[in-house]
C-alpha positions in Angstrom: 30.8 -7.2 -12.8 27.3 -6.1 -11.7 26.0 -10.0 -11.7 29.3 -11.3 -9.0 27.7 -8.4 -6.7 24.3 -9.4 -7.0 25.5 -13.1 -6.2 27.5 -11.6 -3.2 24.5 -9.8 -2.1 22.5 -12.7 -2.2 24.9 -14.9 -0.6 25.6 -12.5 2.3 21.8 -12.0 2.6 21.6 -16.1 3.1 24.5 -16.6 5.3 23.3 -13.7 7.6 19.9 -15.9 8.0 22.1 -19.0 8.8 24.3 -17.1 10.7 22.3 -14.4 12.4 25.3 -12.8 14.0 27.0 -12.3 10.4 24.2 -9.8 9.6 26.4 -6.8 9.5 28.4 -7.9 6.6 26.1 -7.3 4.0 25.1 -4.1 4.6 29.0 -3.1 4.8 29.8 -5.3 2.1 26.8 -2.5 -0.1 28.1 0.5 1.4 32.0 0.1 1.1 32.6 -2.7 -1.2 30.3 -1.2 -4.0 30.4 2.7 -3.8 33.1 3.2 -7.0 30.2 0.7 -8.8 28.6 3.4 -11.4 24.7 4.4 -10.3 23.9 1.7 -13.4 25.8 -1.2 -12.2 24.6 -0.3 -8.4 21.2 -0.3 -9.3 21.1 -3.6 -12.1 22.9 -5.4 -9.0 20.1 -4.9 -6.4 17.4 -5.0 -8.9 18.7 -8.6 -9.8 19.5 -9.6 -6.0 15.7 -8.5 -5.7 14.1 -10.5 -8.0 16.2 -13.5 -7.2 15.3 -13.4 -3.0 11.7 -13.0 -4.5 11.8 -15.8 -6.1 13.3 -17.8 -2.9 10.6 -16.4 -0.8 8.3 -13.4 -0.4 8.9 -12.9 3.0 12.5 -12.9 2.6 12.0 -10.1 0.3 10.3 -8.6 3.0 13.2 -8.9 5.9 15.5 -7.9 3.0 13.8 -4.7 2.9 13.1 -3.8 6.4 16.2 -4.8 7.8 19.5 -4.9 5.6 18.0 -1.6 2.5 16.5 0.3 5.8 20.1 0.3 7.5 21.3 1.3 4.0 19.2 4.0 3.3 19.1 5.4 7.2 23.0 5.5 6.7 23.1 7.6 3.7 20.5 9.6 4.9 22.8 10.7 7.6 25.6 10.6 6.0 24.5 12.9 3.1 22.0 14.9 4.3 21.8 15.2 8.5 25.3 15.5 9.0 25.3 16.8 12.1 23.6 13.8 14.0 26.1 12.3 16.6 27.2 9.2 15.0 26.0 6.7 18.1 22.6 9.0 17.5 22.7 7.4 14.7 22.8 4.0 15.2 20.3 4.2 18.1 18.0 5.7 15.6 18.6 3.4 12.9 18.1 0.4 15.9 14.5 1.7 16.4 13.3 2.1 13.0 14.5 -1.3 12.1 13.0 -2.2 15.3 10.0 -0.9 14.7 9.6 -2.6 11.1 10.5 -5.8 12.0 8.1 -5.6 15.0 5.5 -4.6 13.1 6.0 -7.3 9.9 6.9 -10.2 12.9 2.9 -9.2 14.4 1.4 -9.1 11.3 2.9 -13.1 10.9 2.5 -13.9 14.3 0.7 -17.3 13.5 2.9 -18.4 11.7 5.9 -17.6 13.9 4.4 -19.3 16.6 4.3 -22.4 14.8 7.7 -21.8 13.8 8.7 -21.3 17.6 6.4 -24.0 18.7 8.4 -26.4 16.3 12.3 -25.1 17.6 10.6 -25.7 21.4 9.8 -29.4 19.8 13.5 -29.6 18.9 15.1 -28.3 22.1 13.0 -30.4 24.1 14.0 -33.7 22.0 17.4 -33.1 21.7 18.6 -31.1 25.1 16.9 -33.0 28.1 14.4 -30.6 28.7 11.0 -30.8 30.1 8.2 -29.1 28.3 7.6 -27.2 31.4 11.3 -25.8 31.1 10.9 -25.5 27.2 7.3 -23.3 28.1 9.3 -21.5 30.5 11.7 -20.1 27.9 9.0 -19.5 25.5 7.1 -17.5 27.7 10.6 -15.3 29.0 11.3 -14.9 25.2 7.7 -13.8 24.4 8.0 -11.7 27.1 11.0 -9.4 26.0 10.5 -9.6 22.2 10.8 -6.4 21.8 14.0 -5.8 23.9 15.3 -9.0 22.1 14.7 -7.5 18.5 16.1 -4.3 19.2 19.2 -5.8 20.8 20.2 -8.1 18.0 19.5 -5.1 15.4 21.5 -2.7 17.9 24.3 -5.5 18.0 24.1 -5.8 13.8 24.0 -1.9 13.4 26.6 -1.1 15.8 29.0 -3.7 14.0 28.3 -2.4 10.5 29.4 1.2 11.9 32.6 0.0 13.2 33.5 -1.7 10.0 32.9 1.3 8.0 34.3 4.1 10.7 36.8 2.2 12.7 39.0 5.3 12.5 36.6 7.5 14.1 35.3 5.2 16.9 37.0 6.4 19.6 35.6 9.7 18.2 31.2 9.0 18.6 29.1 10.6 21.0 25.7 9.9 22.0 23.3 12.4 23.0 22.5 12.1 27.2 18.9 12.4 26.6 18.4 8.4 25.6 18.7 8.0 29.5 15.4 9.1 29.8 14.5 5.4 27.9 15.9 3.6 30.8 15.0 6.5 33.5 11.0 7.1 32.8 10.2 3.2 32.8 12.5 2.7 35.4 10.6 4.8 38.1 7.2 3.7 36.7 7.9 0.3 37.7 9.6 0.7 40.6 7.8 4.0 41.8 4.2 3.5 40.4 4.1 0.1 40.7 3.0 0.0 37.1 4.4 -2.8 34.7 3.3 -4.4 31.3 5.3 -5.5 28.2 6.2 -2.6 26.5 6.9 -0.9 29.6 9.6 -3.7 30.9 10.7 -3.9 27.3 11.2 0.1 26.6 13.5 0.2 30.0 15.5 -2.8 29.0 16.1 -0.9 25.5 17.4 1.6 27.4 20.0 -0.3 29.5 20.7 -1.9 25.6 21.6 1.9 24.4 24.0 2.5 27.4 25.4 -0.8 27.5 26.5 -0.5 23.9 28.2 3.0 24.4 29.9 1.6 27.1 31.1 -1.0 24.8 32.5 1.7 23.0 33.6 3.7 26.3 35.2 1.0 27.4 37.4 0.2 24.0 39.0 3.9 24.1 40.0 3.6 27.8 41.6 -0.2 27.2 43.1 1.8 23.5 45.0 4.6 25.7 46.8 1.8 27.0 47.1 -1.7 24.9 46.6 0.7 22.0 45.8 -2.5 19.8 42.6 -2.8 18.0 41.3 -6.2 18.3 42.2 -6.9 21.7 40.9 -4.0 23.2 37.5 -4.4 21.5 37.8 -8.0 22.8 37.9 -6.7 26.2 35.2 -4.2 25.6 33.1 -6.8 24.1 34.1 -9.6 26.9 33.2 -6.6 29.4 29.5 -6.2 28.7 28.9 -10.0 27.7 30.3 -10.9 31.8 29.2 -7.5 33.5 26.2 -6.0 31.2 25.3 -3.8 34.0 28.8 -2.3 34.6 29.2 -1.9 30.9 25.4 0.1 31.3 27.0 2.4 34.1 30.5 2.9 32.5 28.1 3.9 29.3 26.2 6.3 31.2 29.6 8.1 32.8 30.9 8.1 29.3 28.0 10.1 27.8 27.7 12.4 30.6 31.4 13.0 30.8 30.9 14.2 26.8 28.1 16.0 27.8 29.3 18.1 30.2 32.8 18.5 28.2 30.7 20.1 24.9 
């Protein structure tokens, strides 16, 4: 039984590198599919999924751990043993720390991801009738929010794997007010100081990420008092913040504070 979950784990690790947007799955797929495993068969199952995405690639390994086992481990952590931590807290933590990883291992290969980005610029510019000034142009916008870009596509996978294992709570998660200062502090010392640089810009768009998200979620219990069906309401919440990001921002904000000042 053990070997069909390490060949779903390594299957789901694959797709979610095709598929970036599948990413979620795996992690839910180790968490909910394979907790009445017994500790043996749990741990022979990743030990084998381990040794076989060593063998594909070393820096696959790498990601594997970073990413997919430090969502794992963050989640049981909290779930086990800081119980108390609001459950959006949560996934805003998690974000960062994976964040922080992956921004840390993607530096410390930055040569070789250039080449790698140099290379997809190659094939946009072949195949999409675009100038190497335009293709430049979105390198240099990309390079210039990497870090807002990581921590968005970890926020999106994180906040996905959370719904699929506590849909029936959703409605239920709180975030703490205080991740407003993430928008609010860099906000001002751009606009008031006049002071801007990469991590800067990329720190206050984080904090628009956080809000947008929980509006995502603010917005999917207002649309649920009334539709009061699942899938199309997170469809609109979804459809909201992809069309309006900044409204889905502001009705994040008014969510949180209207928690706030309810507790």
């Amino acid at each position: 039984m053990f070997f069909i979950n390490t060949l779903t784990i390594v299957a789901l690790f694959i797709l979610s590198l095709i598929v970036p947007v599948t990413s979620f799955i795996l992690p839910v797929y180790k968490i909910k599919k394979m907790k009445n495993l017994t500790f043996r068969s749990k741990i022979l199952a990743n030990l084998l999924a381990i040794i076989i995405i060593a063998i594909i690639s070393s820096k696959l390994l790498i990601i594997y751990f970073i990413f997919f086992m430090l969502i794992e481990i963050i989640y049981y952590y909290f779930n086990n043993i800081r119980t108390s931590v609001k459950t959006f807290d949560r996934i805003v933590i998690t974000t960062i720390a994976v964040t922080l990883t992956m921004g840390i291992f993607t530096y410390s290969i930055r040569e070789e991801f250039i080449k790698d980005i140099q290379y997809v610029m190659n094939v946009y510019e072949a195949n999409f009738n675009l100038n190497h000034a335009e293709v430049l142009e979105i390198f240099k916008y990309m390079k210039e929010n990497a870090l807002y870009y990581l921590f968005d596509y970890s926020m999106l996978s994180i906040f996905f794997t959370y719904i699929c294992l506590d849909l029936k709570n959703y409605q239920k998660w709180n975030v703490s007010f205080e991740w407003l200062l993430v928008y609010i502090i860099p906000f001002f010392i751009i606009h008031i100081f006049k002071i801007d640089n990469f991590y800067i810009s990329n720190i206050m768009n984080i904090g628009e990420v956080i809000f947008t998200f929980y509006g995502i979620k603010t917005a999917y219990s207002f649309f649920m008092k009334y539709i009061k069906f699942n899938v199309l309401s997170n469809f609109m919440a979804f459809g909201l913040a992809i069309l309006f990001p900044f409204a889905s921002f502001l009705i994040g904000v008014l969510g949180a504070f209207k928690t706030t000042k309810n507790n």
